[in-house]
N, C-alpha and C positions, 0 to 999 in steps of 0.2 A: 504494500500500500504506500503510494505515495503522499507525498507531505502535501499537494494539492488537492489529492482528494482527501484526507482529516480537514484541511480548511473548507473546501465545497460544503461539506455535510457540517461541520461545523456552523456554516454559514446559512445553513437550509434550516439544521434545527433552530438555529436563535429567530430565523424571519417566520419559522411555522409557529415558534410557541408565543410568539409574544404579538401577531396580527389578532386578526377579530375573528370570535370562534367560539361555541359554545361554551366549554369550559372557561375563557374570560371572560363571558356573556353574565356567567351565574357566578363567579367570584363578582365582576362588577357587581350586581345586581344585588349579594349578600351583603356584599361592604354597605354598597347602598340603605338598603336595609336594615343591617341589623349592628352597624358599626366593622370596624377593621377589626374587632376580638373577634365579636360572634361571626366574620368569614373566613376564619384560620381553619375551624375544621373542613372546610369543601374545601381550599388553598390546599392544603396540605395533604390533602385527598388526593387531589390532580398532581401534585409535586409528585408525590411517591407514586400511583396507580399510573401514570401515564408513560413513564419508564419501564414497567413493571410489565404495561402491553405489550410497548415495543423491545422487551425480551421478548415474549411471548410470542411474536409475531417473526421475528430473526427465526426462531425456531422452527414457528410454523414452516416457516416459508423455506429454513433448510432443509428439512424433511416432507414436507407436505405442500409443495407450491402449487399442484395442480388444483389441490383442494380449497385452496384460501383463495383461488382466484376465482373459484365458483360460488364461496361461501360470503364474497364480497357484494356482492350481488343485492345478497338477501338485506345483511348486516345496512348494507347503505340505503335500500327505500324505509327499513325498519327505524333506523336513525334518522332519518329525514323526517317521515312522520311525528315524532318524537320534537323534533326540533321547529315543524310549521306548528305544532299546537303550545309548545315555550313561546313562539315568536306571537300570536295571537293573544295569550295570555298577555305578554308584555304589551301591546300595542293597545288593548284594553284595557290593561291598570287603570283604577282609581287614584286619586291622588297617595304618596306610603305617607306621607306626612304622619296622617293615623297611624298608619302602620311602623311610622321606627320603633326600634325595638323589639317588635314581633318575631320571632323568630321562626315561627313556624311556617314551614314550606320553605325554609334554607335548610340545602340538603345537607348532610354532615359527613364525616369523615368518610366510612365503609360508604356512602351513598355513589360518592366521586369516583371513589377506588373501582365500584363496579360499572358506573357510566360509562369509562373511557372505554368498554368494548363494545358500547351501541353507538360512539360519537363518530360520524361517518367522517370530519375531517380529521379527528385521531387516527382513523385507517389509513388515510390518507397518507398522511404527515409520515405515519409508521411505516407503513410499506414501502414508500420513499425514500427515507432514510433509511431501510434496511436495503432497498436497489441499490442507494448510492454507494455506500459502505461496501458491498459486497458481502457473498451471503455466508461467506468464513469466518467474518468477521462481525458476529452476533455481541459482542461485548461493547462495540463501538458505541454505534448511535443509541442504547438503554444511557449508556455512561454518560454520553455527551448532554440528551432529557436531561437525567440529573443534576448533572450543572445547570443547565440554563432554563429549565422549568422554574425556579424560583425566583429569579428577578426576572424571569418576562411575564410571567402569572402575577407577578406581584405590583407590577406598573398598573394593573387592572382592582389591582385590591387597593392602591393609593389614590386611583381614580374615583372609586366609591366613595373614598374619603371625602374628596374634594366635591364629589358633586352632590354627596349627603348635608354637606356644611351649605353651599351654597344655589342647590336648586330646588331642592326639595320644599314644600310647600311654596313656591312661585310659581307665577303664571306658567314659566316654561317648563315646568316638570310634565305637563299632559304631551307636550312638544316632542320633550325627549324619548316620553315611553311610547310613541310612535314612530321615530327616527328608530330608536333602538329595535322596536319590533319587525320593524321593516328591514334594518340591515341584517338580522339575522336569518329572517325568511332570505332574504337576498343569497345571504352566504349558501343556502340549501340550496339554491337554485344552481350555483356555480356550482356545487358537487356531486348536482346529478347528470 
């Protein structure tokens, strides 16, 4: 392996985990909601579980590639699903104003950790990084997640901050939970 392709995939994990995507859809949304404490447990969820896949998926795919390319299939309208009825949900919020603090319906720790195998742009990201890597080299891109899962996940858990201090009960909070709902149907849209 050359030292261009460790930066390539280097470079691929840092712009996959830290773009727009459900997993930073719902940390935003938690920070939002329920503060930067009560979003550590989904944060932390997707830090660890989303590495965790992409072992899992190195694997898959060095032993079983026939089968993951059929089983992708499924996994992505299933996830898709899954992500237009989040993005509906969000574009239909009420005002959280009521709701800071509430914590219910922020997902927790084990929630996350078992998510990232229905999130079709985790498939994505993960099988990609396991193409770019090469498929001998299963240790790479899990290792690499782990490093930059936490501060690209977590520029989204500071943004909660910011936008729980200052939009939340203002006019533009109904604004946003239609912008946001919209870009995430959107993201589905690219990944089917």
């Amino acid at each position: 392996m050359t030292l261009e392709t460790i930066f390539a995939a280097f470079v691929f994990c840092v712009s996959s985990a830290v773009t727009p995507g459900p997993n930073n859809f719902i940390v935003l949304s938690a920070s939002v909601r329920g503060g930067m404490t009560r979003a550590l447990p989904p944060y932390f969820g997707i830090c660890a579980g989303f590495p965790l896949m992409v072992l899992g998926v190195a694997l898959l795919y060095l032993h079983y590639s026939d089968l993951l390319s059929g089983a992708l299939v499924y996994i992505k309208y299933a996830g898709a699903a899954y992500l237009i009825f989040l993005s509906w949900k969000t574009f239909t919020a009420a005002s959280a104003a009521k709701e800071l603090d509430d914590t219910a319906g922020i997902p927790g720790f084990g929630a996350m950790l078992l998510f990232q195998w229905m999130n079709p742009k985790g498939w994505v990201m993960a099988v990609g990084s396991v193409v770019l890597v090469g498929e001998y080299q299963v240790w790479l891109a899990p290792l690499m997640f782990t490093a930059v899962a936490p501060p690209c996940v977590g520029v989204w858990l500071v943004a909660g901050k910011i936008i729980r201090g200052r939009i939340i009960g203002t006019p533009l909070e109904k604004h946003l939970n239609r912008i946001f709902g919209a870009l995430l149907a959107l993201s589905v849209l690219m990944l089917l």
